[in-house]
C-alpha positions as CSV (number, residue, x, y, z in Angstrom):
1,X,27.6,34.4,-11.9
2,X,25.5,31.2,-13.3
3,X,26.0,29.4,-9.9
4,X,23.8,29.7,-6.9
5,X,20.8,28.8,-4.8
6,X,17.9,29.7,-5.3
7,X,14.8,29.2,-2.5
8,X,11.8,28.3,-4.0
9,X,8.4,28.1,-2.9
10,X,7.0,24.9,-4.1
11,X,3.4,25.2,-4.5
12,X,0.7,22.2,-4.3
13,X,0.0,19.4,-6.6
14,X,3.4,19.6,-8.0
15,X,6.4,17.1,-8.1
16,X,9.2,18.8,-6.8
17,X,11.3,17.4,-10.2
18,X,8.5,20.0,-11.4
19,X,10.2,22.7,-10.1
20,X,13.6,22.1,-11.1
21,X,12.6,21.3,-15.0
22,X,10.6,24.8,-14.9
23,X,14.3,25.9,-13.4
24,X,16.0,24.4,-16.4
25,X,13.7,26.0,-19.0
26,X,14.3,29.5,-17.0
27,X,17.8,29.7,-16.8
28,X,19.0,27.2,-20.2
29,X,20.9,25.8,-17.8
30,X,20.6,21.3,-17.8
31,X,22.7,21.3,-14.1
32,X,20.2,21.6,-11.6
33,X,19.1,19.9,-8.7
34,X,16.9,20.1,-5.6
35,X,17.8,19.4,-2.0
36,X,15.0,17.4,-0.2
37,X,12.1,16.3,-2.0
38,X,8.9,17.7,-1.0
39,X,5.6,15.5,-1.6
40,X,3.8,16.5,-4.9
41,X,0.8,17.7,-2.1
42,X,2.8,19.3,-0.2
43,X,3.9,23.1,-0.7
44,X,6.9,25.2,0.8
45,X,10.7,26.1,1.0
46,X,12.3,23.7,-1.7
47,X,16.1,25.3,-2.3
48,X,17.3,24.4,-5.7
49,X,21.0,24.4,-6.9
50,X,21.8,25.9,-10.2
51,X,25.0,25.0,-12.0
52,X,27.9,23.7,-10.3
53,X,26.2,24.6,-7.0
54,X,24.7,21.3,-7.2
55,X,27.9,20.0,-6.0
56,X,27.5,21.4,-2.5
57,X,24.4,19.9,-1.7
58,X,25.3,17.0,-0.1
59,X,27.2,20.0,2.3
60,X,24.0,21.9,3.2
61,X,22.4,21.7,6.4
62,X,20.0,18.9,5.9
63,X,19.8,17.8,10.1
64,X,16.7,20.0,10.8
65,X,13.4,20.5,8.8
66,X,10.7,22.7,10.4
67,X,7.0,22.4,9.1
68,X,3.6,23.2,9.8
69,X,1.0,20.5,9.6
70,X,-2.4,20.1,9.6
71,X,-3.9,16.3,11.2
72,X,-7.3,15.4,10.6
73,X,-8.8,13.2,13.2
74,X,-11.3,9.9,12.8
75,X,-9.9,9.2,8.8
76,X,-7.0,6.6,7.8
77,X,-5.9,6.5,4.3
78,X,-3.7,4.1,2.2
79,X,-1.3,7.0,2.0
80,X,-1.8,8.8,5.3
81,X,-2.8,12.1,3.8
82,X,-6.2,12.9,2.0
83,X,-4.8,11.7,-1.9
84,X,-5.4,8.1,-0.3
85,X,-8.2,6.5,-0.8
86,X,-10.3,6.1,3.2
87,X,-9.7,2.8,5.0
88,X,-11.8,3.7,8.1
89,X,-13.7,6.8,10.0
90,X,-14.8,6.8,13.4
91,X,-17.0,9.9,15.2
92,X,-14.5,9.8,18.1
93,X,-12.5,12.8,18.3
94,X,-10.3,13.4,21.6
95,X,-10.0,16.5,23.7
96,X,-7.6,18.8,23.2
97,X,-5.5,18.0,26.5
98,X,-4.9,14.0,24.9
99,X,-4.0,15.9,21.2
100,X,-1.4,17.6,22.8
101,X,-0.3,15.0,25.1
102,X,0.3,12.6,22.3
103,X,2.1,14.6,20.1
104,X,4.5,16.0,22.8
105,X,5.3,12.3,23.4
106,X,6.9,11.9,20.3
107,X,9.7,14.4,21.0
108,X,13.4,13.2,21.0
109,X,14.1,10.0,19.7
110,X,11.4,8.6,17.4
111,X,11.0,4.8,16.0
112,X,9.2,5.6,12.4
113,X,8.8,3.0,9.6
114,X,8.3,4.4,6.5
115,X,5.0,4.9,4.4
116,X,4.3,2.1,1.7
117,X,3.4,5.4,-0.3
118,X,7.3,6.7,-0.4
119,X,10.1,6.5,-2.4
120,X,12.2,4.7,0.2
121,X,13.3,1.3,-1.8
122,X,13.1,-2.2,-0.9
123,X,15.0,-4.3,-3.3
124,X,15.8,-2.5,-5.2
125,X,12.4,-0.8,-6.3
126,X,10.5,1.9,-4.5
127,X,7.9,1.4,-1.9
128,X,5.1,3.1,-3.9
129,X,5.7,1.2,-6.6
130,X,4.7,-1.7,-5.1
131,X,2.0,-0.2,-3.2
132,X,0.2,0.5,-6.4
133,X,0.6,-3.2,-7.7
134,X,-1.4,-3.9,-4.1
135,X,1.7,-5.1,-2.2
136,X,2.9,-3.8,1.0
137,X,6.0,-5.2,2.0
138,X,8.0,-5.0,5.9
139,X,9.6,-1.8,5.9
140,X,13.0,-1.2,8.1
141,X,11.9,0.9,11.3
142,X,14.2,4.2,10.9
143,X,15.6,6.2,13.8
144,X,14.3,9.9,13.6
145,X,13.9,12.9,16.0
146,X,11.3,15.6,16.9
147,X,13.1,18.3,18.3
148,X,9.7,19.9,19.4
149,X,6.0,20.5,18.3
150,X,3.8,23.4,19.1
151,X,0.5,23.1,18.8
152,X,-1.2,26.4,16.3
153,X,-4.5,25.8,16.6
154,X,-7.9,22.9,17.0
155,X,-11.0,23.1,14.8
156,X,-13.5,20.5,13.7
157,X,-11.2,17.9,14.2
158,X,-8.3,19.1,12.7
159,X,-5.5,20.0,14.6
160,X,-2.7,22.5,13.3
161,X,1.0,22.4,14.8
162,X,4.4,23.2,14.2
163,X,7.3,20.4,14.1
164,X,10.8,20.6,14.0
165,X,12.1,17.2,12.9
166,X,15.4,15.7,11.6
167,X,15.7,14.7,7.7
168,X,13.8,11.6,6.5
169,X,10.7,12.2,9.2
170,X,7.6,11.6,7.4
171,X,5.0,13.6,8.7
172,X,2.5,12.1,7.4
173,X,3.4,8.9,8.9
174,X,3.7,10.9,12.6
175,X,0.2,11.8,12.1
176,X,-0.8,8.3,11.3
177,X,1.1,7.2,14.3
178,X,-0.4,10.0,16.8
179,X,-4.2,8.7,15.1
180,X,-3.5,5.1,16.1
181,X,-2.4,6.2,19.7
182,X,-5.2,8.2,20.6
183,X,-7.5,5.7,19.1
184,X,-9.5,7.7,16.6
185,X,-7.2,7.5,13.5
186,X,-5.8,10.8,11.8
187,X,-4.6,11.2,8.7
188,X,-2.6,14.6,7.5
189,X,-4.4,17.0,5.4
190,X,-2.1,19.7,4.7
191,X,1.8,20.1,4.9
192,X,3.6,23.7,4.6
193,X,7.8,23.2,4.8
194,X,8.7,26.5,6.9
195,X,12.8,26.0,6.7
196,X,15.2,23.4,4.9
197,X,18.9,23.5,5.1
198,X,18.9,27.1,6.9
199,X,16.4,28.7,4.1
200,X,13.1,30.0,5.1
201,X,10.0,30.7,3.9
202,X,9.5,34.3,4.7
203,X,12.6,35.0,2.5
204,X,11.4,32.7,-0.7
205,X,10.2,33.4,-4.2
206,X,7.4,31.7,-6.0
207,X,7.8,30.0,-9.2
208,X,6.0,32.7,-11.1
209,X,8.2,35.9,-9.8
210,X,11.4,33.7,-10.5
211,X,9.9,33.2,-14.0
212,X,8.8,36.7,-14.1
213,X,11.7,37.7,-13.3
214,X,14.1,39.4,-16.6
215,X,16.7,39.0,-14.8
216,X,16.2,35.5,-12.6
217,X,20.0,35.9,-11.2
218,X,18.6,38.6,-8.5
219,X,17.0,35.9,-6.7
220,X,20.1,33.2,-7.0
221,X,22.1,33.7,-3.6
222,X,25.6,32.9,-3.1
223,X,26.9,29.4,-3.0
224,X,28.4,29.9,0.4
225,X,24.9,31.8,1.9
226,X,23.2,28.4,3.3
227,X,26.9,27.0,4.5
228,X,27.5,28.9,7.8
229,X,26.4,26.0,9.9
230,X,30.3,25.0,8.6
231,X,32.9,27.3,10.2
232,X,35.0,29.1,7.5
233,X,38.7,29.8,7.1
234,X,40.7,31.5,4.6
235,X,43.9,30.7,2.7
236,X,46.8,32.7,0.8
237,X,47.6,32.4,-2.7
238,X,50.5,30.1,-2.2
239,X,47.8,28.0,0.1
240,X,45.7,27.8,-2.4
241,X,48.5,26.6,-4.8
242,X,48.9,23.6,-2.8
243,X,45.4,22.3,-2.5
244,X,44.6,23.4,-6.0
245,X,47.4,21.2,-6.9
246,X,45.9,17.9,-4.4
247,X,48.7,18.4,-1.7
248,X,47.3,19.6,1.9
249,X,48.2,22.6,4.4
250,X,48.1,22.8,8.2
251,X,45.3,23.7,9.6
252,X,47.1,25.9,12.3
253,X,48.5,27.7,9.0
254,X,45.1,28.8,8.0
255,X,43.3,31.8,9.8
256,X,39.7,31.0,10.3
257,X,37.2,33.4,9.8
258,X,34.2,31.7,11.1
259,X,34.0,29.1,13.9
260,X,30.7,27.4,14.4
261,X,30.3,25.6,18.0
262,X,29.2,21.7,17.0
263,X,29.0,22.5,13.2
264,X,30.9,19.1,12.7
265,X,30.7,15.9,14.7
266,X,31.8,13.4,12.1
267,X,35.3,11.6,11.6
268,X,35.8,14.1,8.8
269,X,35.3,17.9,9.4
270,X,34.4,20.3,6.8
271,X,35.1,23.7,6.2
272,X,34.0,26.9,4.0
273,X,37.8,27.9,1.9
274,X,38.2,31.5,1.1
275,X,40.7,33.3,-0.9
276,X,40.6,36.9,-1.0
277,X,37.3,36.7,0.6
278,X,36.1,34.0,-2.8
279,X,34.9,31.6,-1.6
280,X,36.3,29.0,-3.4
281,X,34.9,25.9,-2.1
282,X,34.8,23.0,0.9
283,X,38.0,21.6,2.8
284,X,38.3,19.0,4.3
285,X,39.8,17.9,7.8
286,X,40.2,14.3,9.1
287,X,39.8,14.4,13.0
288,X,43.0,12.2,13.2
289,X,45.1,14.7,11.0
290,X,45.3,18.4,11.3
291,X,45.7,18.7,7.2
292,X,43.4,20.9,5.1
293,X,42.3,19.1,1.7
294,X,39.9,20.1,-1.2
295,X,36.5,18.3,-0.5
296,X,35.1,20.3,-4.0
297,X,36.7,23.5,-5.4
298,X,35.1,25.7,-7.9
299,X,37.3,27.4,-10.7
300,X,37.6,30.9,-11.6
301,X,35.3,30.3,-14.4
302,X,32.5,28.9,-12.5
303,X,32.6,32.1,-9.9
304,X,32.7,34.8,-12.6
């Protein structure tokens, strides 16, 4: 099988469009595609889909994102983590009872506006863009949330924690924002990405084992591996006839093999098909029907 996921460690000073041309050259194969862009300073989890896998990205678990993060104290920067160039210091540093005050105030719902360093777009061209031609424009405040933090560790004004955050939460930009509430500035100095869409780092591979690797297939899991946050049920061959063929089945005809409690909360509800135990791709449900569709389906080819 030429399909899969692979989870990547991303290492520092590297784009994460890095990572998936050194993919390309790897396998000789062009399809492949990344799932949550990691800043070129930043290092961790980055899981790449090979071949038609790339399909299901948009059906991985992108709500949660855990990371560890380092905030230095009494530095801002144009970018908010130390490639910026320094806009002001101070000798302040707070005690370790405000640090952690702060930052717990930022769990639940969280009002960011996006870094002029991203590559969030405004008219069409992205914010960094301009920020190199020396423009900073107003920036639509985004809702995020901060499931928790746990502070690791405090040293010479650097404080080390752990955050679990929804997708689009710019870390940097919660350090900025925890800086300018304590009153001494911070900046963020170092960002590791524990977990994304239900891989982990304790179970990735750097690039150079995957490139070491003869054979780089024994470190490509299965399509359906990060898709159990969706609950899965299987079909029959004359099923499968049916939605191969566009035309839907009851969902009380199909025999579900999985249910996941909340997996779906959205006007259209999507499940893992099997046949035979193959997976064979997503269905989906509308909440106001109880009809079984193809969202994407793989061919026999593809799962060989």
């Amino acid at each position: 099988m030429t399909i899969g996921i692979l989870n990547l460690l991303k290492p520092p000073g590297m784009t994460s469009h890095d990572v998936v041309s050194r993919v390309r050259r790897k396998t000789g194969i062009k399809r492949v595609g990344h799932a949550g862009t990691l800043d070129p300073e930043a290092a961790g989890v980055l899981p790449v889909c090979v071949g038609s896998a790339t399909r299901l990205i948009q059906y991985l678990d992108h709500r949660k994102k855990i990371y560890r993060a380092e905030m230095q104290l009494g530095v801002e920067t144009t970018t908010q983590d130390l490639t910026g160039e320094i806009l002001r210091t101070t000798e302040y540093t707070p005690d370790l009872e405000l640090i952690i005050n702060t930052l717990n105030n930022f769990i639940g719902e969280y009002d960011q506006t996006p870094p002029m360093y991203s590559s969030v777009k405004k008219n069409g061209k992205k914010l960094y863009e301009l920020a190199r031609e020396g423009k900073e424009v107003e920036r639509k405040v985004k809702s995020r949330f901060i499931y928790s933090i746990n502070p690791v560790s405090f040293n010479n004004k650097k404080a080390l924690f752990d955050v679990v955050c929804s997708e689009g939460t710019y870390i940097r930009t919660l350090c900025h924002d925890a800086g300018k509430i304590m009153g001494c500035g911070a900046t963020m100095s170092f960002l590791l990405r524990k977990e994304s869409c239900g891989l982990s780092l304790e179970h990735s591979q750097t690039l150079e084992e995957f490139e070491d690797a003869k054979d780089w297939t024994v470190y490509c899991l299965l399509p359906d591996m990060p898709l159990k946050h969706l609950p899965a049920i299987t079909i029959d061959q004359k099923q499968s006839h049916r939605v191969q063929n566009g035309n839907p089945i009851s969902l009380n005809d199909a025999k579900f093999l999985q249910k996941v409690k909340d997996s779906n909360t959205k006007e259209e509800l999507y499940y893992r098909l099997y046949l035979d135990n193959l997976f064979v791709g997503i269905g989906i449900v509308k909440e106001s029907e109880s009809l079984v569709k193809f969202a994407m389906k793989f061919n026999s080819e593809e799962l060989k």
